[in-house]
VOGU-3710 file (C-alpha; in Angstrom, 3 decimals, decimal comma):
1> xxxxxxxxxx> 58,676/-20,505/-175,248  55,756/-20,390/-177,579  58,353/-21,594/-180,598  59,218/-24,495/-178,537  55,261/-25,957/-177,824  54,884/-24,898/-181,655  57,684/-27,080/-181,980  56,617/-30,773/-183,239  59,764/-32,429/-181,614  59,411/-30,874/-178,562
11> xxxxxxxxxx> 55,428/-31,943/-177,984  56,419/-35,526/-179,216  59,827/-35,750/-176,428  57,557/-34,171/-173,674  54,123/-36,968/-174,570  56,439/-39,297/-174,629  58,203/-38,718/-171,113  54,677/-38,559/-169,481  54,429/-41,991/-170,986  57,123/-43,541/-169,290
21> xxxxxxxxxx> 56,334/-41,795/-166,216  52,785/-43,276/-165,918  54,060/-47,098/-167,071  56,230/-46,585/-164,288  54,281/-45,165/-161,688  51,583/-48,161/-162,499  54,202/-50,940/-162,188  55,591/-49,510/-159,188  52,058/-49,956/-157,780  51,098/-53,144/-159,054
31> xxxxxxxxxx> 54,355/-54,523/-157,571  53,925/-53,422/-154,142  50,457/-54,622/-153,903  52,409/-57,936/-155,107  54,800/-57,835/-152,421  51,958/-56,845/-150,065  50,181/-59,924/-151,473  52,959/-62,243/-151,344  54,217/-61,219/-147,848  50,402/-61,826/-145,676
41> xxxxxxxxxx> 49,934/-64,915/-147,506  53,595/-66,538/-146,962  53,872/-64,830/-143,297  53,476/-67,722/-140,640  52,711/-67,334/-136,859  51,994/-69,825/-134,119  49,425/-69,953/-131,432  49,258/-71,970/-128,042  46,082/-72,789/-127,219  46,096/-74,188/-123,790
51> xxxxxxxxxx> 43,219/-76,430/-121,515  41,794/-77,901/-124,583  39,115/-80,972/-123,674  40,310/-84,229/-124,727  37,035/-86,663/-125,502  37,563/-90,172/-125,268  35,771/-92,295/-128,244  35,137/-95,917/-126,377  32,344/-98,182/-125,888  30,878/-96,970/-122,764
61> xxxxxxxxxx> 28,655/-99,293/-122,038  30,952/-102,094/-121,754  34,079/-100,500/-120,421  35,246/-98,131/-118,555  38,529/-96,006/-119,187  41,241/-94,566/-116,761  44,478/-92,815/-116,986  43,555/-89,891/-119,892  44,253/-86,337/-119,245  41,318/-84,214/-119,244
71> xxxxxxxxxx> 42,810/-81,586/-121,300  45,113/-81,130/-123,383  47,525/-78,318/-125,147  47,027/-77,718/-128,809  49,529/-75,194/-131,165  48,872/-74,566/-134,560  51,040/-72,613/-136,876  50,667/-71,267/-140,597  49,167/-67,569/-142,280  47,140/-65,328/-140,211
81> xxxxxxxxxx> 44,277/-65,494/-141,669  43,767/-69,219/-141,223  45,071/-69,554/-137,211  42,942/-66,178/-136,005  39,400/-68,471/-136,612  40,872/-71,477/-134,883  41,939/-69,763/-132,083  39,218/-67,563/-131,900  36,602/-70,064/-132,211  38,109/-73,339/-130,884
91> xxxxxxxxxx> 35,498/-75,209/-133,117  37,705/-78,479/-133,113  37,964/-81,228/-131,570  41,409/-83,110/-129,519  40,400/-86,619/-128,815  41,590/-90,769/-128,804  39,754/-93,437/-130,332  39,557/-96,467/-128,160  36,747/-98,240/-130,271  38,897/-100,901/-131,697
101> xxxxxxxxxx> 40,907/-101,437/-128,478  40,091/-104,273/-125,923  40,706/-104,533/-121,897  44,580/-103,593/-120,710  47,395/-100,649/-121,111  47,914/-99,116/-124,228  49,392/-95,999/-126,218  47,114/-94,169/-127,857  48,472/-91,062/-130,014  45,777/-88,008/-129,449
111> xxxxxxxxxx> 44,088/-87,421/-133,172  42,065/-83,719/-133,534  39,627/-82,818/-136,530  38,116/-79,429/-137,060  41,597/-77,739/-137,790  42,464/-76,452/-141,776  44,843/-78,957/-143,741  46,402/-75,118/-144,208  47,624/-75,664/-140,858  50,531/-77,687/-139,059
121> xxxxxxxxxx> 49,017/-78,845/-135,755  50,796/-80,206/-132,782  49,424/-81,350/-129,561  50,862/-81,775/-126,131  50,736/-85,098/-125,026  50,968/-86,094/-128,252  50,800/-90,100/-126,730  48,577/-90,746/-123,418  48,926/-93,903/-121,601  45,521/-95,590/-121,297
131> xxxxxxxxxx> 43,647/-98,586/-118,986  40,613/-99,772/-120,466  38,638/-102,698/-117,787  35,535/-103,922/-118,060  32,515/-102,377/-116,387  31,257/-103,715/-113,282  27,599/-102,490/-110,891  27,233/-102,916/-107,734  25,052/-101,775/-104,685  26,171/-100,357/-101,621
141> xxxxxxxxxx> 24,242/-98,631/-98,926  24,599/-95,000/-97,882  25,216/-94,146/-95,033  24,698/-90,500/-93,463  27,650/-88,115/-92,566  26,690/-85,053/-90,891  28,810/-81,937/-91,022  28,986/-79,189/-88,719  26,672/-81,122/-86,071  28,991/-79,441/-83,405
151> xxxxxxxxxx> 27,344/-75,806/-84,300  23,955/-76,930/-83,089  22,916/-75,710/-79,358  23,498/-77,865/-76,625  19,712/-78,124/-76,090  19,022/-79,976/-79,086  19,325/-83,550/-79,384  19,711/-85,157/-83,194  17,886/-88,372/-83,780  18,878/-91,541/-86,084
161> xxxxxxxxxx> 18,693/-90,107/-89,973  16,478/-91,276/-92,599  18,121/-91,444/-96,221  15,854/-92,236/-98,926  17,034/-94,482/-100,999  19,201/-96,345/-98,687  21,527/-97,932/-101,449  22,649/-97,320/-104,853  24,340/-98,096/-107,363  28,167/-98,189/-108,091
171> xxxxxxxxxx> 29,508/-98,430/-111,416  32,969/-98,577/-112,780  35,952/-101,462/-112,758  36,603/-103,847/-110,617  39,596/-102,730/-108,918  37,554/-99,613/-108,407  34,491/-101,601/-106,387  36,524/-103,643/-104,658  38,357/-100,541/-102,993  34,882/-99,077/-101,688
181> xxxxxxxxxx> 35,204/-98,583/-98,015  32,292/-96,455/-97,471  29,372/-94,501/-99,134  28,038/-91,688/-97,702  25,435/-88,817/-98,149  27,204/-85,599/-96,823  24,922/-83,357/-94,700  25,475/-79,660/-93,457  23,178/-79,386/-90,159  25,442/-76,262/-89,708
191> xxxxxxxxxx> 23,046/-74,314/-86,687  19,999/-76,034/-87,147  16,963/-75,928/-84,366  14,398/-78,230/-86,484  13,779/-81,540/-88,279  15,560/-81,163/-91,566  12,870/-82,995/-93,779  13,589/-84,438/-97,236  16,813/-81,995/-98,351  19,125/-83,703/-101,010
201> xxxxxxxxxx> 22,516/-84,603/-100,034  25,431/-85,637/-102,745  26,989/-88,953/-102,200  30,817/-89,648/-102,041  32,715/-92,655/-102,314  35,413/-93,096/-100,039  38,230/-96,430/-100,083  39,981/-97,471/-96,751  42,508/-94,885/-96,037  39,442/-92,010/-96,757
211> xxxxxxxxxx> 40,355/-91,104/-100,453  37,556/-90,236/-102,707  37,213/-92,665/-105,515  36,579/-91,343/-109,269  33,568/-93,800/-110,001  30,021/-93,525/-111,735  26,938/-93,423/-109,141  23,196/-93,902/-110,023  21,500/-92,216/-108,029  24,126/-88,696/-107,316
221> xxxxxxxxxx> 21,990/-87,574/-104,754  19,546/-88,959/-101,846  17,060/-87,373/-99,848  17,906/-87,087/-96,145  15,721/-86,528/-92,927  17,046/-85,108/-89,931  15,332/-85,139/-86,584  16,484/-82,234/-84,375  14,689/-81,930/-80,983  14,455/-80,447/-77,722
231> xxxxxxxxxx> 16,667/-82,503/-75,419  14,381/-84,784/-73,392  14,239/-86,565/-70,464  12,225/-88,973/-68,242  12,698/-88,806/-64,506  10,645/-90,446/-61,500  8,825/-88,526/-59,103  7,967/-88,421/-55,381  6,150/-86,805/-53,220  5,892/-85,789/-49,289
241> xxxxxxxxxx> 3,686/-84,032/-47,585  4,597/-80,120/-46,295  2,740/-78,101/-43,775  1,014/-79,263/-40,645  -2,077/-81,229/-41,051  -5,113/-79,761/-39,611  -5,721/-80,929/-35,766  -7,345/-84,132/-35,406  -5,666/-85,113/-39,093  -2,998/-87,483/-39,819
251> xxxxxxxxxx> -1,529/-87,851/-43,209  -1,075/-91,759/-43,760  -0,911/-91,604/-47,330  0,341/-89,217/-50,622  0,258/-91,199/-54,089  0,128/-90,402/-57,928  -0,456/-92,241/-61,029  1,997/-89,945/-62,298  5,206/-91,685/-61,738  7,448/-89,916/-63,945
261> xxxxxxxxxx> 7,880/-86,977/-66,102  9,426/-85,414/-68,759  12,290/-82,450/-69,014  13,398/-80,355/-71,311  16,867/-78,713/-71,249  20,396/-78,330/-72,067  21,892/-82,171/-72,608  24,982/-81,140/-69,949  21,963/-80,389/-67,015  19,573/-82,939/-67,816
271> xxxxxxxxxx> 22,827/-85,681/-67,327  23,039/-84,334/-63,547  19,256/-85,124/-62,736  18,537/-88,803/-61,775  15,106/-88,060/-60,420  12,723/-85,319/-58,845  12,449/-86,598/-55,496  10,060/-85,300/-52,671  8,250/-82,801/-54,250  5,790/-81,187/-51,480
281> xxxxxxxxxx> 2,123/-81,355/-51,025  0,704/-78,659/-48,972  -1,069/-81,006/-46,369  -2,202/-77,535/-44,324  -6,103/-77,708/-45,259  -6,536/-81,316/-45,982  -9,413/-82,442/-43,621  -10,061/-85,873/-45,613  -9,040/-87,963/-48,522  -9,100/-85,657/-51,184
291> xxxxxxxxxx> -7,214/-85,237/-54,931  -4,986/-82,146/-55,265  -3,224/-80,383/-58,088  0,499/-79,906/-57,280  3,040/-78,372/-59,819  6,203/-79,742/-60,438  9,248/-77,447/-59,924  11,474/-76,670/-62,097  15,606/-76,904/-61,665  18,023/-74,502/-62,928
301> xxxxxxxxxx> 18,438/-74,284/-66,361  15,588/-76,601/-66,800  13,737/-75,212/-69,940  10,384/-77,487/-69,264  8,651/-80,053/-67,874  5,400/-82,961/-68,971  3,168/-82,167/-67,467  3,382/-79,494/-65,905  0,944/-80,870/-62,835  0,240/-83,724/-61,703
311> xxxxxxxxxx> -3,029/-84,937/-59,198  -2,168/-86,439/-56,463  -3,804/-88,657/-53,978  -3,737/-87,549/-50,171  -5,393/-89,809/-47,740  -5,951/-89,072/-44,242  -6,986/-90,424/-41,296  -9,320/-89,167/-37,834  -6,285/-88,876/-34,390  -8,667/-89,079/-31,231
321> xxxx> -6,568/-87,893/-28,305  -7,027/-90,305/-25,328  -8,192/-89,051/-22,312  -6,230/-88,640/-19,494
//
């Protein structure tokens, strides 16, 4: 063994066998990071990106546009490393230029910008159908539409509503105006037992058969007052006199200024009572023409009554028994 590394020859065959081994082992290398190289750049995959927002590019101050999806469904295909940022970020934008389009129908073909040329895009609609009109303002008054009003108790009365302001305006083509039925500020009394004062209501816009129309309003919202009450209610009174007079006494007259007053109550029992009729004056200790306090009774289910007393007038007059 030590003849053979003293051995010229055998050195030289055995350097130059570690040559070829490390040329190889370097181009091995350099062509799989090659192939590595070749394959992530050439590689393609798709993505679906779906509920993309489709802007509209129009003159918005003259016209008004219908028809247009709101969103739409973009794919883009190509290397890895150039779809994983769009779809991650979504920093493009899907959208139809209008701008050199007048009133009628047309095709438009939905555009995007945002997206690498590296990239083959394709969008879904690809062509939208779309109406351009002319814009058109109008006014219309608002009326009030009160929700749950059957939740409040039956002792409550709701008064006439106060909307503030008491029109506005409508905006959008004229087919659209001309189908506005109604427009009216929704308002949830739900169980309320007070004036709702001032609370902001949204406004819809309804056509004939009670469809909700897709038009521009100015203002959105209106302030709405609510008077909720007691249930209330004026009824005459009478009186008559109770008890014996004293001897020698004859009642001739009972009278009030007080002619009527007011209850307070459920609205189903205050609808029975017509009137408090005959309420009594104690006439036992009346000796002359005197003014006396007498309360007014209450019925079932009556909550309350205005005043509660009322002065009344009781004049008398002097029996002398004849002599027999």
């Amino acid at each position: 063994m030590d003849n053979l590394f003293k051995n010229k020859w055998f050195i030289r065959i055995i350097s130059l066998l570690l040559a070829v081994l490390l040329w190889v082992s370097i181009n091995v290398d350099d062509n799989m990071d090659s192939d590595s190289q070749w394959f992530n750049n050439t590689s393609s995959v798709t993505e679906v990106m779906n509920d993309i927002p489709l802007e509209v590019q129009f003159d918005s101050e003259e016209y008004v546009v219908t028809g247009l999806p709101q969103n739409v469904t973009v794919s883009v295909e190509g290397p890895n490393s150039a779809v994983a940022p769009v779809v991650r970020q979504q920093n493009f934008t899907a959208f139809v230029d209008l701008n050199d389009l007048g009133p009628g129908t047309h095709e438009v073909t939905v555009q995007h910008s945002g997206i690498s040329n590296q990239l083959s895009v394709s969008i879904e609609p690809q062509v939208v159908e779309v109406t351009i009109e002319e814009k058109e303002s109008q006014n219309f008054p608002v009326t009030i539409d009160l929700i749950n009003e059957s939740q409040i108790e039956n002792e409550y009365t709701v008064g006439e509503a106060e909307i503030d302001p008491s029109e506005v305006t409508i905006t959008g083509s004229s087919a659209a105006i001309d189908r506005v039925a109604s427009v009216k500020a929704i308002m949830d009394v739900g169980e309320a037992d007070e004036t709702l004062e001032d609370i902001e209501a949204p406004v819809k816009v309804y056509d004939a058969q009670g469809n909700e129309l897709n038009v521009l309003l100015d203002p959105t919202t209106v302030d709405v007052t609510v008077p909720i009450t007691r249930s209330e209610k004026d009824v005459p009174i009478s009186f008559e006199p109770a008890g014996e007079a004293p001897e020698g006494v004859e009642v001739d007259s009972i009278n009030s200024e007080t002619d009527s007053v007011t209850i307070s109550g459920p609205n189903d029992v205050l609808e029975e009572i017509e009137n408090f009729e005959d309420i009594p004056v104690d006439v036992s200790e009346v000796t002359e023409d005197e003014t006396v306090e007498v309360d007014i009774p209450l019925p079932d289910e009556v909550s309350g009554v205005d005043p509660e007393t009322v002065e009344v007038e009781v004049e008398v007059e002097e029996v002398t028994e004849e002599l027999e």
